[in-house]
N, C-alpha and C positions, 0 to 999 in steps of 0.2 A: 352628379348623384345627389349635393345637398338639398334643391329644389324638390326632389322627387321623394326624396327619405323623407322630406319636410309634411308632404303632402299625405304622404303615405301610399301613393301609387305601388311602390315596390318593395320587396319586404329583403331585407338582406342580413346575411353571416359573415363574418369575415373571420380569420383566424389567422395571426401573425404573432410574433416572438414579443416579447416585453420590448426588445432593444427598438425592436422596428413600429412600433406603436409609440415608445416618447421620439422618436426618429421624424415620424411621420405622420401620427394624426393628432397628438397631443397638443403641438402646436397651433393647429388650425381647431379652436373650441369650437365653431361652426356644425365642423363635420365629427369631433367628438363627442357633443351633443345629442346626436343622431345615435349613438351606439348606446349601449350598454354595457359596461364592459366585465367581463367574467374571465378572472385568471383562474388557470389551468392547473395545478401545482403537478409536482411530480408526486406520485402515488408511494405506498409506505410498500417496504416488503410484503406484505402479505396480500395486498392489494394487484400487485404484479402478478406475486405468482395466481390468484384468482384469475385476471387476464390471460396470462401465458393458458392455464388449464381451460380455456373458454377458447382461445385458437388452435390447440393441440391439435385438435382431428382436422381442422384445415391444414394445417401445418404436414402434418402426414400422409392425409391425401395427396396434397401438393407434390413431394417429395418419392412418395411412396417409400414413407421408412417408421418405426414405431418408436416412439420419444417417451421415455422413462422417466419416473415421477423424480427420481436424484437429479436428471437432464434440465429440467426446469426450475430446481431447487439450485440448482450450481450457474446456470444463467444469471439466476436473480443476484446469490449473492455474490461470485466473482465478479459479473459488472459493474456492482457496489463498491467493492472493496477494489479494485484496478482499471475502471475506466472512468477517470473524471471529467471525458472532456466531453460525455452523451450524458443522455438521460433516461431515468423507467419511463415505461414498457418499454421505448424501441430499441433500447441497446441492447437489453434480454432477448427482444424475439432478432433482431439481426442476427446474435451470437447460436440461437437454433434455427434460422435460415440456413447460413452457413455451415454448421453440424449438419444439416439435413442434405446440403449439395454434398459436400464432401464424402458423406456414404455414399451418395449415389454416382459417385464418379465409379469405383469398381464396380458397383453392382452393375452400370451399364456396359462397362468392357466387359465382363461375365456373362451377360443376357448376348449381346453379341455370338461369341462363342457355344451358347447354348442355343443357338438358333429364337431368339428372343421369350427365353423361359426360363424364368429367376424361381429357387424354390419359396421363395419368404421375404418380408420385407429385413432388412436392414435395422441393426438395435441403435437408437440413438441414445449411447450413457455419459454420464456424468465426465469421466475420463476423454471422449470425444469433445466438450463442450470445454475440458482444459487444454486439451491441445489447439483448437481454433483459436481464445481467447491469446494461448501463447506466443504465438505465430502473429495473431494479428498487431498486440499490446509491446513485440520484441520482450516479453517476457521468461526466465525458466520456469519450466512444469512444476520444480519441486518448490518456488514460490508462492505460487499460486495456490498447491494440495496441502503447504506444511508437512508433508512429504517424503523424506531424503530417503530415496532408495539407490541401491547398486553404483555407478561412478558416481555420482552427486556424494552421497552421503558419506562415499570413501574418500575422496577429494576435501570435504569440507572437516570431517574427525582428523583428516591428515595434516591442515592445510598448517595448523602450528608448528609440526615440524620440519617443515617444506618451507616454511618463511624464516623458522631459526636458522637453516642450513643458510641461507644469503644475508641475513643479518644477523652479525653477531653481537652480544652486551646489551641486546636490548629484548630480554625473555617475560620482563613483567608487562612492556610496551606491549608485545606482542601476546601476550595472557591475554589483554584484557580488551583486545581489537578481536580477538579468534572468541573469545568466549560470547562477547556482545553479537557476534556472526550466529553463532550455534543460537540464540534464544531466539535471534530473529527468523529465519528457516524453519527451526522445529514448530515456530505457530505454538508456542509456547505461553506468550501472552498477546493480547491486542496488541496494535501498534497504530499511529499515526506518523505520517512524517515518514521520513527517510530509514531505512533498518538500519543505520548508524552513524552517530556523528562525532569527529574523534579531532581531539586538538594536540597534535605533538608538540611539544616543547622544549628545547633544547639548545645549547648552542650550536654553531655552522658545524658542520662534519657528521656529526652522529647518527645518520642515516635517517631522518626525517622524511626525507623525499624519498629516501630507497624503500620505505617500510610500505610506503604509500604504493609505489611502484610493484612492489613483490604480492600486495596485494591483490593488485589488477593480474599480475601473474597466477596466483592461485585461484582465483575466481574465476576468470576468464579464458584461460593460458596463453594471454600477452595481454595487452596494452591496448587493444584495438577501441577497450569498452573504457579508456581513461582520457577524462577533459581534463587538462591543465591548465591551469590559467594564474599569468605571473602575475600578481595582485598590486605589485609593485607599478603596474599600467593605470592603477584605478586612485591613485592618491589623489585627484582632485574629486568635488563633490559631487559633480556634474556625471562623471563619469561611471556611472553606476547603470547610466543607461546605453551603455554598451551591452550588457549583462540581460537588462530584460526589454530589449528595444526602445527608440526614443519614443515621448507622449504625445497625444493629438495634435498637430498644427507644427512638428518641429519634422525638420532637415532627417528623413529616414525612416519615418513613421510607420511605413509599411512593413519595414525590411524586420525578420525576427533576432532578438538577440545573441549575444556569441555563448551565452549559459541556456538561456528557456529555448532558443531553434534545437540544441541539443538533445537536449535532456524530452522533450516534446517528442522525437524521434525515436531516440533510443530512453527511457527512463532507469533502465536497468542497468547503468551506470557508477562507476567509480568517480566524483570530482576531487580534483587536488587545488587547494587554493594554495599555491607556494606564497610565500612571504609574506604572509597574512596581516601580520604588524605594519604594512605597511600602506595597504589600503586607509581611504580616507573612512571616518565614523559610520557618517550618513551611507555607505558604500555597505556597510557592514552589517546596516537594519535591515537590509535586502533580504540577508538569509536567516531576519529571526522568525519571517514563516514559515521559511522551509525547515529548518533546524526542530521548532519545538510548533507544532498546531495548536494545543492545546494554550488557555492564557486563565489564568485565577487573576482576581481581581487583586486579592492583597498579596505580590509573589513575594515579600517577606516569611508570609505565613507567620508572624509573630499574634493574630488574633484566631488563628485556626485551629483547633484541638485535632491535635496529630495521631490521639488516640482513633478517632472519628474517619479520619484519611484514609489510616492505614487499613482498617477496617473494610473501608470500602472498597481500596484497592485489592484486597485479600479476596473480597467477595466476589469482587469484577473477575479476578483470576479460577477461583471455583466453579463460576459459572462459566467462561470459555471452554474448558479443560474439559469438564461434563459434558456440553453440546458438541466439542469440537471432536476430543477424543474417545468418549466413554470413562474419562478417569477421575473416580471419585477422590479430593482432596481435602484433606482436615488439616488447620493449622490450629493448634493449645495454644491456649490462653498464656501457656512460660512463652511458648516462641513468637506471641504479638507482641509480648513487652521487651522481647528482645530488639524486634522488629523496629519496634517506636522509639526506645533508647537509642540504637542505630540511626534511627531516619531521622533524628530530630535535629533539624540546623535553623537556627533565628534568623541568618544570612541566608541562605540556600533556598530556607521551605522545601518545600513540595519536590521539588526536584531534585534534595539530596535521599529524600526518601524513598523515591523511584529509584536512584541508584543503588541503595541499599535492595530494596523489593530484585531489580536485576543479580544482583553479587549472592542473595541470600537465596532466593525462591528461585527464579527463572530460570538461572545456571545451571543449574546443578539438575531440576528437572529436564532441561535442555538435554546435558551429557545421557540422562537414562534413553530419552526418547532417540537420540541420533544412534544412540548404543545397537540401537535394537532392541530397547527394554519395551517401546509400546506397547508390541502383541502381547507381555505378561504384567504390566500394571494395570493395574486395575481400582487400586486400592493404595493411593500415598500419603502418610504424614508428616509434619514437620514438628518436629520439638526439638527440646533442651536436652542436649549430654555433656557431661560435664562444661558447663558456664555457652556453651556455644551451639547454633542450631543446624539439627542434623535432618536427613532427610530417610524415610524407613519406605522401602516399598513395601 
């Protein structure tokens, strides 16, 4: 081809992945020469859904079902927000490809029976586009909606006392593993990362493993959705790649790890690292992207104004709350310096003040929304009664 492109006899397009382009033509400058190269990116939300509403009426024709404007709104952003391993447009229009078969599996056992006369097409909604995603992703529904209706939301308001009944003596442990459950479900606040990540601490006996275990129990009801993994296997430094498979040119390389073949499968998972103290260091940086996504440059936070932080965090949280729910939120000016007092650690940074944001805001908003309080908040603030801050529907 490079004599002919050279010439310009034939005029050509090529279109291949990043990876397969330094793979395969980057090396030969010859025949990269010849090209032009124009990367592709992936397009922003809003860009998508313009797409998605540009193939709508193919989409429907195709299918013969009618796709609703929520329907292409909830493509866009649940394959955002739970499938990372596609990308925009095609993950969105696969997820109403598939919304569009799946109506029409009944309609055609119906048309059947009706001697092949369907009265209407089939509504493709929002609620269809989370049940496919669910199904495909090994996802639950009320994940995905922020959600908690009927057994879900009874199961998870229960799940504290259902875990105290098997372990006993350990009621604040188990506070503050149920509580961190409720904010992440209710879709309460953003989240990256994992919806929770919890270090028990104690000496041998005290139910560490068990707490871990009754958790897979009330979540899942058993054990089926729990990885364990005795950490005490990973003491050398080498051995980390067990975890996320070995790297290019070594003894396995193909074969997936005994944590990411997992978790890739099923994501919606419980991991237990038993014996954590006993893994090697290097072993242990593995999980500081899974653990925390976000990264500040100075995580002292000793030159950061935490007035500033906290702020933004508050506004981050106003603004989900309003898009996600309808519920307008006001936090006074007493209850941010309560906030900042709270969050403020020269050791910790950022991330003791997230904890405080979770124990102060998120909590407690959590408890109203699981409650059943959605449908009548409308309207929440946070302030100061006597020295401590309260929340007022």
């Amino acid at each position: 081809m490079k004599p002919a492109l050279a010439r310009g006899s034939i005029r050509c397009i090529g279109a291949t992945t990043t990876g397969e382009y330094r793979k395969f033509i980057e090396p030969d400058p010859a025949l990269e020469r010849r090209f032009e190269k124009i990367v592709i990116e992936e397009p922003s939300r809003q860009e998508a859904l313009t797409i998605l509403r540009g193939l709508c009426a193919k989409l429907e024709a195709h299918h013969g079902v009618k796709i609703s404007a929520k329907a292409l709104e909830a493509a866009v952003d649940l394959t955002m927000r739970f499938d990372h391993d596609h990308r925009l447009p095609d993950k969105a229009i696969d997820v109403l490809d598939l919304a569009g078969a799946r109506m029409n599996v009944p309609a055609l056992s119906m048309a059947v029976k009706a001697g092949g006369k369907t009265k209407g097409a089939a509504k493709v909604t929002a609620a269809i586009i989370v049940d496919v995603l669910a199904e495909n992703l090994h996802l639950p529904k009320e994940l995905l909606t922020g959600e908690l209706k009927g057994d879900a939301r009874s199961r998870l308001c229960d799940l504290e006392n259902r875990i105290k009944k098997t372990i006993v003596g350990q009621d604040e442990a188990i506070r503050a593993v149920c509580e961190r459950l409720l904010v992440a479900f209710s879709d309460v606040a953003t989240r990256r990362g994992p919806l929770g990540v919890f270090l028990f601490a104690g000496p041998t006996g005290v139910g560490k493993t068990e707490l871990a275990r009754a958790m897979a129990e009330g979540l899942f009801g058993g054990e089926s959705n729990l990885i364990r993994l005795d950490m005490s296997e990973y003491m050398e430094e080498h051995s980390g790649a067990k975890l996320i498979g070995s790297p290019p040119g070594y003894v396995g390389y193909q074969g997936e790890g005994q944590l990411t073949g997992k978790l890739r499968s099923h994501p919606y998972t419980l991991v237990l690292l038993d014996e954590v103290e006993k893994a090697h260091p290097r072993v242990m940086d593995i999980f500081l992207q899974l653990f925390d996504e976000g990264r500040l440059t100075d995580a002292k936070g000793r030159t950061a104004d935490a007035s500033e932080i906290a702020s933004r965090m508050v506004k981050g949280l106003v603004a989900h709350l309003k898009a996600t729910k309808q519920i307008h939120l006001h936090v006074t000016d007493a209850a941010m310096e309560i906030l900042v007092e709270k969050g403020f650690s020269a050791e910790l940074g950022v991330r003791h003040l997230r904890r405080v944001m979770d124990e102060e805001l998120h909590v407690p908003l959590a408890r109203q929304l699981v409650d059943g309080g959605a449908k009548r908040m409308r309207h929440a603030v946070v302030d100061v009664v006597d020295g401590k801050l309260a929340l007022k529907i």
